[in-house]
N, C-alpha and C positions, 0 to 999 in steps of 0.2 A: 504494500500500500504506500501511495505518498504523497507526502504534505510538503507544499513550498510554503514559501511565507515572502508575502509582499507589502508594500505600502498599501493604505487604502485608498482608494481610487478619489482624485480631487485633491490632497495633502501633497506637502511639499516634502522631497526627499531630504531627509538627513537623521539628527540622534533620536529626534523628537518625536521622527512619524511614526503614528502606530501602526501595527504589526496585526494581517488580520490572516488567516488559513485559505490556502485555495488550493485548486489538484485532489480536492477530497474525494477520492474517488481508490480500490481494490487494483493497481496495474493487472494485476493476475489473481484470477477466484478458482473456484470450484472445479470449473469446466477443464479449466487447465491442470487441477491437478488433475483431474479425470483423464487428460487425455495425456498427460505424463506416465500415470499409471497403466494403460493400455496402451500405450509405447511401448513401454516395458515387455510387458506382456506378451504381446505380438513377437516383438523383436526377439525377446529370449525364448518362446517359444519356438519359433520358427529356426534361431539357433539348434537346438535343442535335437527337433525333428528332421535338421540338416544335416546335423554330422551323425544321427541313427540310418538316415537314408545313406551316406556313406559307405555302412557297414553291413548294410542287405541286410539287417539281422531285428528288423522290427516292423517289417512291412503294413501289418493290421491298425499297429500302433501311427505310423504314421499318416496312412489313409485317413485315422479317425481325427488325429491333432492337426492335418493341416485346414478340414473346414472351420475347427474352432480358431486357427492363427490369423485365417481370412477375415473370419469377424470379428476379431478385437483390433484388425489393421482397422478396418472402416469404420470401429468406433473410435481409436485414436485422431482419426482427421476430422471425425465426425463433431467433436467434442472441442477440437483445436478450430473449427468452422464455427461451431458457435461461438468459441470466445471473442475471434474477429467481429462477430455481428453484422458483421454486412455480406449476404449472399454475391454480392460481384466481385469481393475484393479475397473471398473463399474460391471461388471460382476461377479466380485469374490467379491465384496466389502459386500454385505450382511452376507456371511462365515463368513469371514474375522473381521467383524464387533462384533460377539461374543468373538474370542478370545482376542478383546482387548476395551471389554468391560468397565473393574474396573478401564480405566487410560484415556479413550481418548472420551468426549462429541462429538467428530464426530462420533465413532464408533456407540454411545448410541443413535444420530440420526438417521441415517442409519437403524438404529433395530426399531425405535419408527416409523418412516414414513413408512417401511417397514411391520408393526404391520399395520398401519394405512391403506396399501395397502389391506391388505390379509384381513382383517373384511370389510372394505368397500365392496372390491366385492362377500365376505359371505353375507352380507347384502343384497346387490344390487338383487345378485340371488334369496333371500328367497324373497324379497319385488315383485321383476317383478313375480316368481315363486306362487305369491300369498298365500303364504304357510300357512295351519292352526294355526300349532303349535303357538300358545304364548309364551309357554316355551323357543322352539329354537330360536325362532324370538328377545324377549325378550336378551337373554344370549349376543346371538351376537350383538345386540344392545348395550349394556349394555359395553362390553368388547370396542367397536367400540368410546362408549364414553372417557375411559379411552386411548383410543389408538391417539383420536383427541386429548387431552388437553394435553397428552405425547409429541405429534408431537408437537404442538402450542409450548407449553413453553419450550421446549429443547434449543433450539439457545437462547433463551435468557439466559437460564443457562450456556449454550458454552461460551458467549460469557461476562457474569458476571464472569464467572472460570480465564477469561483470566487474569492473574495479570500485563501480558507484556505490556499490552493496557489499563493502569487506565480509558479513556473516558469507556469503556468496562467493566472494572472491577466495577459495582453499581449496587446493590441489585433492582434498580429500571426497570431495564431492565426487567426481567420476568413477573412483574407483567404490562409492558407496552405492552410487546406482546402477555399476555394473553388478554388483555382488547382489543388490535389493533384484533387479531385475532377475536374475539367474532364482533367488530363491521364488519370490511368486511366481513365474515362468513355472518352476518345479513342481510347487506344489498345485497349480493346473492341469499342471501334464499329469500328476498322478494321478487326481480324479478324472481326466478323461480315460487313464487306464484301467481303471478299477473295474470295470466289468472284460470278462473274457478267458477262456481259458484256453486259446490258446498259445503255442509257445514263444509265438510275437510278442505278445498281450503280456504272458507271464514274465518275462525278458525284461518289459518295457517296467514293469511295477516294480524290480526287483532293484533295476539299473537307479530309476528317479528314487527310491529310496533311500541307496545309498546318496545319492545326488544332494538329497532334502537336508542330508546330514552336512554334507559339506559345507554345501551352499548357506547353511545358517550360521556355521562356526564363521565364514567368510564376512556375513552379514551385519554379527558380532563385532567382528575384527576392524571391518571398515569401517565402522558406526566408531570407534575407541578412536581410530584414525582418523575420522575428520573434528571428533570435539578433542581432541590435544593437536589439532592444527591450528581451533581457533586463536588470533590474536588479540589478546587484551590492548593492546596500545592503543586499537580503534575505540572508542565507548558507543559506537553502534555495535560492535561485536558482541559489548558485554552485555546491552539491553536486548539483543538476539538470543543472547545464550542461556540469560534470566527470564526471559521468557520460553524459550523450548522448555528448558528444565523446569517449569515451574504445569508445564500443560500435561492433563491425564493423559493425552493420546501417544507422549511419549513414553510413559511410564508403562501404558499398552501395548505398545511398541515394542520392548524392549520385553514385556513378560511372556508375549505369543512369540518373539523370535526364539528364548530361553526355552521355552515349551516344547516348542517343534522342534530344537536341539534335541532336547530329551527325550522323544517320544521317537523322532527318529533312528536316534542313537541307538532304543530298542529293538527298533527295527533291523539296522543296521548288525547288531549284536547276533539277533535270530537268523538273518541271511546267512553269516557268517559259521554257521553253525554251532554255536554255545546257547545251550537253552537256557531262554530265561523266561522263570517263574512255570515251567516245565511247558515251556514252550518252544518247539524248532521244527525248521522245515522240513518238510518229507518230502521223497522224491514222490512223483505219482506209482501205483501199484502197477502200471501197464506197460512200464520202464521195460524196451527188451534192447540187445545190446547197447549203442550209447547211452551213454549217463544224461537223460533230458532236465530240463532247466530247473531248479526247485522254482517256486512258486513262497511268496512272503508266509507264513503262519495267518489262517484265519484269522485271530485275534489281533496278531498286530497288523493285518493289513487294513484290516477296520479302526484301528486305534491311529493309526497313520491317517486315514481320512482325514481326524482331528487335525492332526499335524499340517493337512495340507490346507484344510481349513484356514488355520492362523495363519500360515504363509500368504496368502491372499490378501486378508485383513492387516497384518503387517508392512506387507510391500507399499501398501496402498498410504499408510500414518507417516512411513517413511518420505516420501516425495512430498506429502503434503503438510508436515511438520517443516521442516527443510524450507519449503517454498515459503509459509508464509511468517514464521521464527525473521527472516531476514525482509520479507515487507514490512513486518512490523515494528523492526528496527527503523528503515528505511521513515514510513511515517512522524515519527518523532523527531527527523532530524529536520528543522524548520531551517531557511536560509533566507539572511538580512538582506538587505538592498548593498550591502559593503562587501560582502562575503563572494569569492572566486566559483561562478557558476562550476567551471571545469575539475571544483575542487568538493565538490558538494553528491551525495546523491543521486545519480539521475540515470536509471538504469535501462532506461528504454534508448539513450545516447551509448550506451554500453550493449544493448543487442544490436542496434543496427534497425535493417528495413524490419519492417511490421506487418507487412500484409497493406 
């Protein structure tokens, strides 16, 4: 959010004038974290479902994960259209979005989640199409991964570039929405795996379980790493970082990442073959020479649900804690009529073009 601060209109510049608020207005709301959050999503899904198609060794699984990658691409622009508000300037923004490429990380967005669009539903089509080729299948794949981790980690670099916005301005920020991404991304994938028994299916739930565990220790890790980035020397840093720390939704945050550790972890443990709480995989009874895939333990792969659950709900508090912790630094910083615009706040001079 942000606030200038100006002379009142009619008053003569200098010690005396008084000082009224204007710019009252959210630069960035809801809609945006919404379509940062299915940024995410898309991107690290479609990661995810790229380098399994790689490995021929999950085919049911990916058939089923690239219709849901296709629609949360079209709900990421969908969401980034209405923040714009103007259906022409949605419309034309893709174009538009090339010629100002080399100055403006929205513009570089727009083109990455836009990339992200157009392989997803290359994908989608070749996978429902059932198509031979490896080759093709492979390419698009391949390109679809690089187009998810483009989408994933661009806002974080949006919004690392910002210099206006020190909470915003830390190196720590990219590597926190790549790891946030990776873990909702997961625990999506697992609920679209969760029905199926076969060896694709089984494969695919076994693999994102382990994944779910990772991906949250990472989640953890990079979350430590961006608040021992923050700088105290800025005092918007501090009223950013006195207010994240003071909001439930990071304390939420931070208890469903913890969770989905742990819950994973069990999981993780039971794949592994150590029973726990007299729980461990079986192979199936129909097993005849190869050794076929185990399959999670009933219990925890329904307890893992949970898990993926919170991942979801988590990825989601992450983006939108982050985003608005640093607008609401941002608003508080009022600027006099003496004060160096260029030295002040102003983070829409720090993205660049806009749509």
């Amino acid at each position: 959010m942000g606030l200038f601060s100006a002379p009142s209109p009619g008053t003569s510049f200098g010690i005396q004038a008084p000082i009224i608020q204007i710019n009252q207005y959210p630069l960035w709301g809801e809609y945006v974290a919404l379509a940062l959050y299915f940024t995410e999503i898309a991107g690290m899904l479609m990661a995810i479902i790229g380098l399994m198609e790689v490995t021929d060794k999950y085919g049911s699984f990916t058939r089923r994960a690239s219709v849901v990658t296709f629609i949360a691409a079209i709900l990421a622009l969908g969401f980034f259209d209405m923040d714009l508000g103007r259906p022409s300037a949605a419309i034309a923004s893709p174009i538009e979005a090339f010629a100002n490429l080399g100055h403006s990380w929205m513009a570089r967005g727009i083109v990455f989640v836009g990339g992200l669009l157009l392989f997803s539903f290359l994908y989608m089509v070749v996978t429902l199409a059932n198509m031979k080729s490896r080759l093709i299948r492979g390419i698009i794949a391949v390109i679809g991964v690089f187009a998810g981790i483009f989408s994933t980690t661009y806002s974080g670099f949006e919004l690392a570039a910002t210099t206006g916005v020190p909470f915003w301005n830390n190196g720590g920020i990219p590597a926190l929405y790549l790891a946030d991404g990776i873990f909702a991304a997961t625990g999506l994938a697992y609920l679209i795996a969760l029905v199926g028994k076969s060896e694709d299916m089984i494969r695919a739930r076994v693999t994102l379980t382990k994944l779910l565990m990772f991906s949250s220790v990472a989640e953890l890790a990079t979350w430590f790493l961006f608040m021992a980035s923050v700088n105290f020397i800025y005092v918007f840093d501090q009223v950013a970082y006195n207010y994240l720390v003071s909001q439930a939704s990071f304390y939420a945050d931070m208890a469903l990442t913890a969770l989905t550790l742990v819950i994973s972890g069990i999981g993780y443990l039971s794949i592994s073959g150590l029973p726990i709480m007299g729980m461990k995989a079986q192979a199936p009874s129909k097993a005849v020479g190869q050794m076929p895939v185990m399959d999670v333990p009933t219990a925890v792969k329904y307890l893992v649900v949970v898990a993926a659950i919170f991942a979801l709900v988590a990825g989601y508090l992450t983006r939108a804690d982050i985003l608005f912790a640093g607008q609401y630094a941002y608003q508080l910083a009022p600027m006099t009529p003496f004060q160096i615009v260029t030295n002040q706040p102003v983070p829409i001079g720090s993205f660049g073009w806009r749509g």
